[in-house]
C-alpha positions, 0 to 999 in steps of 0.5 A: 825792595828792588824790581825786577828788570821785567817790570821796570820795563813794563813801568817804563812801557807804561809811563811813556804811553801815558807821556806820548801826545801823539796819536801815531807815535812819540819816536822822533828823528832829527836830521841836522847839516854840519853848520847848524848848532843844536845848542842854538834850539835847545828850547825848541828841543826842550820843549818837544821832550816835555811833551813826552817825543823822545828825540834821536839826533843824526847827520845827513851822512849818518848810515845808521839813520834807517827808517824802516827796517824790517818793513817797520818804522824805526821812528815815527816823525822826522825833523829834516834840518838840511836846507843846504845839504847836497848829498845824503847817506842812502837811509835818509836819501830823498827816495828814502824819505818819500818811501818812509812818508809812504809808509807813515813818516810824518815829516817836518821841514826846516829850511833857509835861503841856502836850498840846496839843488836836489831839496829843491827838486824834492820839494817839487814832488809836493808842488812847491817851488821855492824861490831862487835865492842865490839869483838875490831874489830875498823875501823883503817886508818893508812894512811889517818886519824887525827894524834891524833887518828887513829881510826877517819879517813880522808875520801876524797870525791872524792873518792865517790863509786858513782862517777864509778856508774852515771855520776854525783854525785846524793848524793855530790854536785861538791863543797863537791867533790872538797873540804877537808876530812870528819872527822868521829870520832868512827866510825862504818864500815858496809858491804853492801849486794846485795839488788838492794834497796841499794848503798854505799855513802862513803867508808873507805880509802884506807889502812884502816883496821877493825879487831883486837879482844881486840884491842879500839879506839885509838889503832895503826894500829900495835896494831889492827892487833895483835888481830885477822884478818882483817874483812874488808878492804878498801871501802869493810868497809862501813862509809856511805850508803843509801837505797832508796825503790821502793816507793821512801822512802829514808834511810841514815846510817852514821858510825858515827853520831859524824861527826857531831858534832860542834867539827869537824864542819868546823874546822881544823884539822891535819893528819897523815903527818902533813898537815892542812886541812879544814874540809868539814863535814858541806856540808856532812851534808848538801848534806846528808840531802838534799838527804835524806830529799828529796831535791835533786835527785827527779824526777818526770814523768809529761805525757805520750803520744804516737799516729800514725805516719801517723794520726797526734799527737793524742793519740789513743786507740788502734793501727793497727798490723805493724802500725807506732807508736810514744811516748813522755814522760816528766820528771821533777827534783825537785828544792829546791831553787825554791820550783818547778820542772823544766827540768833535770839538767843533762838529762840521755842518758840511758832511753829506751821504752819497749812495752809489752804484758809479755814480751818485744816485742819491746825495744827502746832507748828514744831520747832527744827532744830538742824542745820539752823541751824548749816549755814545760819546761820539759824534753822530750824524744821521740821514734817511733817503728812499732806495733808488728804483734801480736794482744793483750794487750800491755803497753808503760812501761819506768823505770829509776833505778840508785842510788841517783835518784827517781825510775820513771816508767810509764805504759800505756795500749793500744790495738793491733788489726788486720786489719778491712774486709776493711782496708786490701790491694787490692793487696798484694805484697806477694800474687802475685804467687798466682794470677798469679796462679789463672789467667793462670788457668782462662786462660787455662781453657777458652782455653781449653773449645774453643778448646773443643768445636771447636773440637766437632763441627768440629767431628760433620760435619764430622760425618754427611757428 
């Protein structure tokens, strides 16, 4: 029996949406410069297909590569593979990119020693400065690279700059942490600014070096430093970094876009002592793209509720000056093997409610709510506080910013209003003095007048005997 055209439409509709990992789209644009062979990454190619990305070649020049049209995106993610390219058609121009990133594009970078001027300065509107390698300054690792060239340096996971900044590794899964090195051929080094947007993945090794004016790629760690001082030193020099914008739109750069290659994929390779080892650059890129691609690291706020201690767990619109208050907030992490959002996988212990009218008047931190996530499938942290003694406008704000995860913030407004004429005390505690005070006044003027009075009457009988 044949279908109809509608419904293998639907099917296809349907069997793509269960494929598709990522939580924003599966509609990828590669953009590759005249001198790179795609034959060469076909493995890297392969295994985005696998996951369910459906992949759109381009050359820099090509005017048919828009990525917005219409005022929709016609791709979700870009793969920017034109280190050295010097001009681009105006679809894929640098102000076009940025403009499509504003919109939602997440990006990834795959560049070489050949930058040219203008990605130059593109990047440094993410606050990386690339090193010059056309002065020879080359990124040489003496001690940790392959033993036929020591400008391809050896880098071990576990080393992530990543590792000191989150309890787990947003970015590298445990299995990549705990495998071999990541072989990066040609690679270009990059210093990191102080952009709060952006954080480093992985960083040259330890006794690695850029510097040396006239020096190339295959010069010894001798020859490198002949010609000038070194640059950059050590995890100061930058192979692979991320940035992440408050929209949530992720950018990756990675020194050198050969690392992935089919050359150094999944093979092995022998280093400066003579040791064989097993290369990990296909789970890099694997992680790397899952991240960047919006697979893993995505979190999201499900709801927000906050009520009166004292009025049961209804939400109110507004709340007495020192009335007991409590809040509730949800959060969910994204699953790529589900295609669904589920409770964290790792619930952080560092969130804290703000409650602000400007500024902060009260800063808790959020606790876990154990039985609360297991009934709602979430994650749910809750925090109770007294209403300020200030009357106004005034949000429940929670933020959560770390590097690797979706920048979460959620605002709700609502009113602190002074007591109404009849809900004031009868007796206030502090107010005591003063009735006493009013009452032994009472008191002594009623004596006072008898005494009075008494006195005049007695005055008056003597006066008239």
């Amino acid at each position: 029996m044949r279908l109809p055209i509608p419904t293998l439409a639907l099917i296809a509709s349907i069997l793509s949406v269960v494929t598709a990992k990522s939580s924003t789209g599966d509609r990828v644009l590669v953009v590759l410069e005249s001198g790179i062979e795609k034959g060469d990454y076909s493995k890297f190619w392969k295994s985005l297909e696998a996951r369910g990305y459906s992949l759109t070649f381009k050359s820099p020049k090509d005017d048919t590569a828009e990525l917005i049209k219409y005022g929709e995106r016609k791709y979700d993610h870009l793969i920017m593979y034109a280190p050295g390219q010097k001009t681009f058609s105006p679809a894929l121009s640098p102000q076009s990119i940025l403009h499509a990133q504003l919109d939602g594009l997440n990006t990834l970078y795959l560049l070489s020693p050949s930058l040219s001027p203008l990605n130059r300065d593109t990047f440094r509107e993410y606050d990386l400065e690339f090193t010059d390698s056309s002065a020879g300054n080359t990124l040489i690792s003496p001690f940790s690279s392959l033993a036929s060239d020591p400008s391809s340096p050896l880098i071990f996971p576990a080393h992530s700059p990543l590792l000191s900044s989150s309890p787990a590794n947003p970015v590298l899964s445990p299995s990549t942490l705990s495998g071999g090195p990541i072989v990066f051929p040609e690679a270009i080094s990059h210093f990191a600014g102080e952009t709060p947007y952006g954080f480093p993945i992985l960083g040259a090794p330890r006794g690695s070096y850029v510097g040396g004016s006239g020096g190339n790629s295959n010069s010894t760690a001798g020859e490198g430093r002949k010609g000038g001082e070194v640059v950059l030193a050590g995890k100061m020099a930058g192979v692979v970094s991320a940035f992440q914008t408050r929209d949530n739109v992720r950018i990756g750069f990675v020194g050198s876009g050969k690392a992935l290659s089919d050359k150094v994929w999944e093979a092995s390779v022998e280093d400066q002592e003579g040791v064989t080892h097993r290369t990990a650059n296909a789970a890099f890129a694997q992680d790397l793209t899952s991240w960047v691609f919006q697979e893993t690291g995505v979190l999201r706020v499900e709801c927000a509720t906050h009520w009166s201690k004292t009025g049961g767990e209804v939400e109110k619109a507004e709340y007495r000056k020192n009335e007991e208050v409590a809040y509730s907030v949800s959060i969910t992490q994204y699953s790529p093997s589900s295609g669904t959002y589920i409770p964290l996988v790792t619930p952080p212990s560092d969130l804290q409610l703000e409650f602000t009218m400007l500024d902060p008047f009260v800063r808790t931190p959020l606790i876990l709510n154990s039985t609360a996530s297991s009934a709602q499938g979430s994650t749910t942290y809750s925090a109770s506080f007294r209403a300020p003694d200030r009357h106004g406008v005034f949000k429940f704000v929670v933020e959560y910013w770390r590097p690797g995860y979706t920048y979460l913030r959620s605002s709700t407004t609502t009113a602190v209003v002074p007591l109404r004429h009849d809900e004031h005390k009868r007796f206030i505690t502090g107010a005591y003095p003063f009735y006493g005070a009013t009452v032994s006044v009472s008191v002594a003027f009623v004596l006072f007048c008898g005494m009075w009075l008494g006195m005049g009457e007695e005055r008056g009988r003597k006066k008239a005997e």
